[in-house]
Each structure stands twice: as C-alpha cells, then as structure tokens.
C-alpha positions as CSV (number, residue, x, y, z in Angstrom):
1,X,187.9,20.9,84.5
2,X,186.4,24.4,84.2
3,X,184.1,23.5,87.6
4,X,187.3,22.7,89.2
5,X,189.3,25.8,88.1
6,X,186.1,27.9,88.9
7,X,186.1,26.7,92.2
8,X,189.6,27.0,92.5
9,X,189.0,31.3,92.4
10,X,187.6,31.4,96.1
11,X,189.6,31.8,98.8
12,X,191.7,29.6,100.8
13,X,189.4,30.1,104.1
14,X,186.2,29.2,102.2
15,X,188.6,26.3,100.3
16,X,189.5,24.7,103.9
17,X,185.6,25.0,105.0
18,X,184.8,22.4,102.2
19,X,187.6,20.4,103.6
20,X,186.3,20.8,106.7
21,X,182.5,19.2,105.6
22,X,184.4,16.5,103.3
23,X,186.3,15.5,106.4
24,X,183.3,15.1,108.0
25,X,181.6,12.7,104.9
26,X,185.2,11.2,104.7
27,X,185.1,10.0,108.1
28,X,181.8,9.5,109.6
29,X,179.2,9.2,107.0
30,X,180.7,7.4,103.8
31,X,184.1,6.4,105.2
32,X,186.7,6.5,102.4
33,X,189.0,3.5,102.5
34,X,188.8,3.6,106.8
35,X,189.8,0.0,107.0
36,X,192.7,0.1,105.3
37,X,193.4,3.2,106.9
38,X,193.4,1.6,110.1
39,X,194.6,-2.1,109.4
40,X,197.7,0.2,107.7
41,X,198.2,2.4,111.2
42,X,198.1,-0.8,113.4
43,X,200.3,-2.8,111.7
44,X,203.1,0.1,110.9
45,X,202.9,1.1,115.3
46,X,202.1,-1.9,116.9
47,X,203.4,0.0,120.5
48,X,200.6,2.9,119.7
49,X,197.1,2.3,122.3
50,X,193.7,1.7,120.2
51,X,193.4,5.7,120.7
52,X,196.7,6.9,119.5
53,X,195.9,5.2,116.4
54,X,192.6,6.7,116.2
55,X,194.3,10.2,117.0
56,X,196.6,9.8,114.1
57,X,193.6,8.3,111.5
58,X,191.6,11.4,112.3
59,X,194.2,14.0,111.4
60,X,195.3,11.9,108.5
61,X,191.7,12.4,107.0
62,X,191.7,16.1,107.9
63,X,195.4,16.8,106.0
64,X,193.8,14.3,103.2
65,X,191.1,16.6,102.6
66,X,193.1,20.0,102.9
67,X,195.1,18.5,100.5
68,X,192.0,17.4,98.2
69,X,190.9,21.4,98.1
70,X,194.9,22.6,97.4
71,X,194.7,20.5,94.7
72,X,192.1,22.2,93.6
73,X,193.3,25.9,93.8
74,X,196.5,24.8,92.5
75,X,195.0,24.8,89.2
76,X,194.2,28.4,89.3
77,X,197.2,30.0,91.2
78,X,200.2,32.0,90.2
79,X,203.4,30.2,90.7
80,X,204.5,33.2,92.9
81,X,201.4,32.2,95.5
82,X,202.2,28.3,95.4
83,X,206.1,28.8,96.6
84,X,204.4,30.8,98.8
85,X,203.3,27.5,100.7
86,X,206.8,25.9,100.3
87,X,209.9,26.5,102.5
88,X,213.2,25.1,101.0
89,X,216.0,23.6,103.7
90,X,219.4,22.9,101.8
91,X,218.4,23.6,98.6
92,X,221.9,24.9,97.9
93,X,222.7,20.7,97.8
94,X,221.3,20.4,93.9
95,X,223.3,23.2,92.8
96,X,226.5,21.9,94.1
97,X,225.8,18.7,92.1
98,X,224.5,20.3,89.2
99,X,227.5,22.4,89.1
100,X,229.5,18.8,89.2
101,X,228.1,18.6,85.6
102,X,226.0,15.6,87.0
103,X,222.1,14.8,87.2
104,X,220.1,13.8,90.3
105,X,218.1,11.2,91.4
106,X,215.3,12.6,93.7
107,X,213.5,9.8,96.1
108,X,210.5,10.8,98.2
109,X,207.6,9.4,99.5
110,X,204.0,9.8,98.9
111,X,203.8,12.4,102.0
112,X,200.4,15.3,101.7
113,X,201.1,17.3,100.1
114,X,203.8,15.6,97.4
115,X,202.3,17.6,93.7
116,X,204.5,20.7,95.7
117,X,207.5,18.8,95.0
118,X,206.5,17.6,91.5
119,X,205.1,21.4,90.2
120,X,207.9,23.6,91.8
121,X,211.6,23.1,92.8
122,X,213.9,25.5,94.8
123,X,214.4,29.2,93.1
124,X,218.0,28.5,93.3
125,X,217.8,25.2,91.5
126,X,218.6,25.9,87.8
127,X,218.0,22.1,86.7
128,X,215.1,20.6,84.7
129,X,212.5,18.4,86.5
130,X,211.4,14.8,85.4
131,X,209.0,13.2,87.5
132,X,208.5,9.6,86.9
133,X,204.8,8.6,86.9
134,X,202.2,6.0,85.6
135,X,199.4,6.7,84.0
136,X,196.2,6.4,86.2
137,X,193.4,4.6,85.1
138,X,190.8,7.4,85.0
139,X,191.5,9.6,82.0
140,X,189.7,12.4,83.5
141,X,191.7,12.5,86.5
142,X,195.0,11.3,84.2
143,X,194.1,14.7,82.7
144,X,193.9,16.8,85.9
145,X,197.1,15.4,87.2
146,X,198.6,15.6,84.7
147,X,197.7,19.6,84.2
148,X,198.7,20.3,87.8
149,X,202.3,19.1,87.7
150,X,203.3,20.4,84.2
151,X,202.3,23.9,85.1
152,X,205.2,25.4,86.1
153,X,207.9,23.3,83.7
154,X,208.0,19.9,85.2
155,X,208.4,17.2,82.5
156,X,206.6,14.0,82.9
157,X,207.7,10.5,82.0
158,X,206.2,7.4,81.7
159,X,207.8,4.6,83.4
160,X,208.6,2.7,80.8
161,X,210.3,5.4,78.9
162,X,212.1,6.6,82.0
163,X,215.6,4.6,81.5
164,X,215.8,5.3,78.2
165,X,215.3,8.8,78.9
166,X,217.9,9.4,81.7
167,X,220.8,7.0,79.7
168,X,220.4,9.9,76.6
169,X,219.6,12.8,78.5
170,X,223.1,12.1,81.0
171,X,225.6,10.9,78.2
172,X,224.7,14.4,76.4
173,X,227.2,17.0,77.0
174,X,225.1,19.6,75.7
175,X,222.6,18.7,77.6
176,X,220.8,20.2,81.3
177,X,221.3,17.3,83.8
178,X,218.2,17.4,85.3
179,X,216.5,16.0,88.7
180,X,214.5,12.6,88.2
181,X,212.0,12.1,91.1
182,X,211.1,8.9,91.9
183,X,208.2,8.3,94.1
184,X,209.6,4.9,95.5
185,X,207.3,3.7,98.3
186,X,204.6,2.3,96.3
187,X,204.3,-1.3,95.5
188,X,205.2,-3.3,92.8
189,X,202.9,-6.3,91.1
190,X,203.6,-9.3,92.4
191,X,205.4,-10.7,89.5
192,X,207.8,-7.6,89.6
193,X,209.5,-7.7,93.2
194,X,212.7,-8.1,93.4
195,X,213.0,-6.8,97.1
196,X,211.4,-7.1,100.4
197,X,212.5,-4.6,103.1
198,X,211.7,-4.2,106.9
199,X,209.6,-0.9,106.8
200,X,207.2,0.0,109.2
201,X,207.9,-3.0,111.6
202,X,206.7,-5.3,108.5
203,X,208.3,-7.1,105.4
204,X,207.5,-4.4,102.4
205,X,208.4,-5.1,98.7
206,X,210.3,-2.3,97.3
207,X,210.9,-1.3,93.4
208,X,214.5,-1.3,92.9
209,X,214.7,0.3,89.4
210,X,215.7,3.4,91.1
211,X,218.8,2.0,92.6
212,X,219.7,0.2,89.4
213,X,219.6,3.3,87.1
214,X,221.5,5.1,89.9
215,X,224.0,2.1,90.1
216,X,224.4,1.9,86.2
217,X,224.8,5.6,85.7
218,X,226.2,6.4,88.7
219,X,223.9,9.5,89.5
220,X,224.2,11.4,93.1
221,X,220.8,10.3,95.0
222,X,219.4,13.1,97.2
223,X,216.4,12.2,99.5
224,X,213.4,14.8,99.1
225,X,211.9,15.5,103.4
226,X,208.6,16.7,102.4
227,X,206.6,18.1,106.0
228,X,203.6,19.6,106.6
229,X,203.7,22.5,109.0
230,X,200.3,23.3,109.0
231,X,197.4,24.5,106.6
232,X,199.0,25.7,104.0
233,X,202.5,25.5,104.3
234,X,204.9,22.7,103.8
235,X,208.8,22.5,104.7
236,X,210.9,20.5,101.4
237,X,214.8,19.4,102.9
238,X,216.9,18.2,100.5
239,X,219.4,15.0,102.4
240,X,222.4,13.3,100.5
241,X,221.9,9.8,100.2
242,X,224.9,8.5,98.4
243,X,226.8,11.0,95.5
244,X,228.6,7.9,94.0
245,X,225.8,4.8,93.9
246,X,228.3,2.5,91.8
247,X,230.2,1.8,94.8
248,X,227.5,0.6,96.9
249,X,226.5,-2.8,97.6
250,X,223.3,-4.4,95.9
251,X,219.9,-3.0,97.9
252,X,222.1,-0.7,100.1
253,X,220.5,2.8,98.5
254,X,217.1,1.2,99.1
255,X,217.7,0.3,102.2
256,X,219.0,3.5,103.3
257,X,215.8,4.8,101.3
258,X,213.6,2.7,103.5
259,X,215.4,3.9,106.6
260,X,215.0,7.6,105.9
261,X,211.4,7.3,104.6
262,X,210.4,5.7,108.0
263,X,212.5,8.6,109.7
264,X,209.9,11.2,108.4
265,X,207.0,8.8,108.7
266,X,207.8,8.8,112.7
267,X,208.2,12.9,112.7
268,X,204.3,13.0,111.5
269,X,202.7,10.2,110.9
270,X,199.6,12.1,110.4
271,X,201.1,13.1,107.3
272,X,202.3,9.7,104.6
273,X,199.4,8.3,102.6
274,X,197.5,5.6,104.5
275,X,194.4,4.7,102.4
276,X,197.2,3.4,100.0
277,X,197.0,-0.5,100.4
278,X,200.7,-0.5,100.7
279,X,200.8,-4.4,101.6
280,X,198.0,-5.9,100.0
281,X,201.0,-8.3,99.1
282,X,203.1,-10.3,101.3
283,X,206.2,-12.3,100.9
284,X,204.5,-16.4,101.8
285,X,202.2,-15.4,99.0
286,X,205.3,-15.4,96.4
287,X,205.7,-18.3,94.2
C-alpha cells in the first residue's frame, strides 16, 4: 500500500507513461485476458469487420491501463483534484428527489473509469452514498478497493446486508435518504438467475434484486451515464429511469436498464469492461 501511495506522488504525465509500457505488456507480450476480450467484442457487434473489432480491443486496453495508473494516484490526491476529472450533466435530478424526502436507487455499469462514481458524487448532491459491493477474493486488493472508495464518505455495503440496510435506513424519518448504487451488469451464479435479457445482440442473465428492492420500497431509479472524454476526464449524466417502480410491470426497470446500458455501450464501446467474462453462462446450460 505504501509502494502504491508513493507512486501515486508523480505526476499524471509520468503516471500515463507507465500506462503507456503496461499497455504495451498488456497487449503484445503477456496478453491479459485477450481472448475473452475478443470472443466478448465479436459476439456483442456481430456487423463490426475483423478490424473494427481489433480497433475497439486496442483502445479498450489503452483506457484499461490509464485507468490501472488513476487508480493508483487516486489514493494520494485531494478530493478537490479528483472532481477535477469529473464533469456532472443533471445533477440537479438527485436533489429534486432528495428534496421529495425519498432515497435513490443508482444503476450503472462497469464503464473505465466507474471508482469516480463510487468515491465522489455531484457538489450539489447533499445525500449519503451506499455503494453495493462484494467482497473480492484477494484481501490485499479487498483492502485497496476498499480504501479508494471510502475516501471521500462513500459507505460500503455488503450485498447481503444491502436489503436490510435500505428497508431501515428509508422507513427512518430522521434519517438522510441516501443514493444506493448498484453496479447491475455483472453476472449472477448460475443457481441465482432469475432473468435472461437480450443485451448486446445475445441472451444475458441479469440480477434482479435491484428492481425488487425498488419495487418493494418504491424508490425513484436514476441511471448513472458514466463517459470517458479523454485522459483524465470523465462526463457523469444523471437519467430518470422510473420515480415510482411499484407500478411497473415485473422485469420492466431491468429491461429499460439493459436498454440504456447498451445505449452508452454503442456511444464508446472502447470504454465498458471487456475482459469481464460476462457470459461465461448461457441459458441451454440451465437445469
């Protein structure tokens, strides 16, 4: 941890040189994960030439590695110099629920660079963060992570404490309704889905506990647009995605979930997670 903090100190230029030579290692000498990477990019852009895909897999490794070496000075920096990489678009959208007296339920995807959205909110934004997480298997890196997104006031929960959590922290008058971020696009076990959407142009299990807790509890959901610009600097754009979930029909927020996920997928696709093996399981294996 003190290496990491230490190197943390230099500079951003010197930071995106080392990107630069792990981007390198990343993709042409020890190729991290480069068959799922490409397996994932085929399958989710069928229409996309053999070099279009390429084109995307190379710039997803370089924004991959950026994001490696921001992770990395956002250890060390001031709050002040990390909301200095984040623009906010209708922020003014969680006060006007929060003023409702109500608490928000925050989807996003796992789109470079996502600890932004878990570290910092909008200035304007008076409400408490939760982000929903489980534990990673590493303690080391459980430790790191863990470090980076509590820095600034975000709360972390455990998944299995999360519904407990929100049911007590919403019926309590006295209470700050905060935002709960879910990030809802990776995949259940096997035993645990419930729901297979179209996403990507293939069938894609989707948790649906989000939806549920928004359903029972009748919490606003507000998509969270996450987009990198460039090195450095990231746009956040806060879109309504239903303010009274009990009257919706059964898999209709996820679906409209889905639909707005693959909407900022197709704006850069450089930029959403590909080494994740997103569909390692598929619906003819389900018994």
């Amino acid at each position: 941890m003190l290496f990491l903090w230490l190197l943390g100190l230099l500079p951003f230029w010197i930071i995106y040189l080392l990107s630069d030579l792990l981007y390198y290692l990343c993709y042409y000498v020890i190729p991290y994960r480069k068959a799922v990477v490409f397996s994932n990019l085929r399958n989710s852009f069928p229409q996309h030439s053999d070099e279009e895909i390429k084109d995307i897999a190379k710039q997803f490794y370089r924004n991959f590695c950026d994001v490696i070496v921001e992770y990395i000075k956002l250890l060390s920096i001031s709050e002040e110099k990390v909301r200095r990489m984040v623009e906010f678009k209708n922020d003014e959208l969680l006060e006007e629920l929060r003023h409702k007296k109500r608490g928000v339920l925050v989807l996003q995807g796992h789109f470079l660079n996502w600890e932004l959205s878990l570290m910092i909110g909008p200035q304007i934004s008076k409400s408490k963060r939760h982000v929903v997480y489980k534990k990673l298997s590493s303690e080391n890196f459980e430790k790191i992570i863990h470090k980076l997104r509590t820095r600034f006031g975000t709360n972390m929960l455990t998944m299995y404490e999360t519904l407990d959590f929100i049911r007590k922290n919403e019926a309590d008058s006295t209470a700050d309704h905060g935002l709960y971020h879910f990030g809802a696009d990776q995949a259940p076990m096997m035993h645990k889905i419930e729901y297979w959407g179209r996403f990507l142009n293939q069938e894609t299990p989707f948790f649906t506990g989000p939806e549920k807790i928004a359903k029972e509890l009748n919490i606003p959901v507000v998509y969270l647009d996450l987009q990198r610009v460039s090195r450095g600097k990231y746009l956040i754009e806060y879109k309504i995605v239903e303010e009274n979930p009990e009257s919706t029909r059964q898999y209709e927020l996820t679906d409209r979930y889905i639909s707005l996920l693959e909407e900022a997928i197709n704006k850069n696709p450089a930029n959403y997670l590909w080494s994740h093996r997103r569909w390692k399981n598929k619906r003819n294996e389900v018994t």
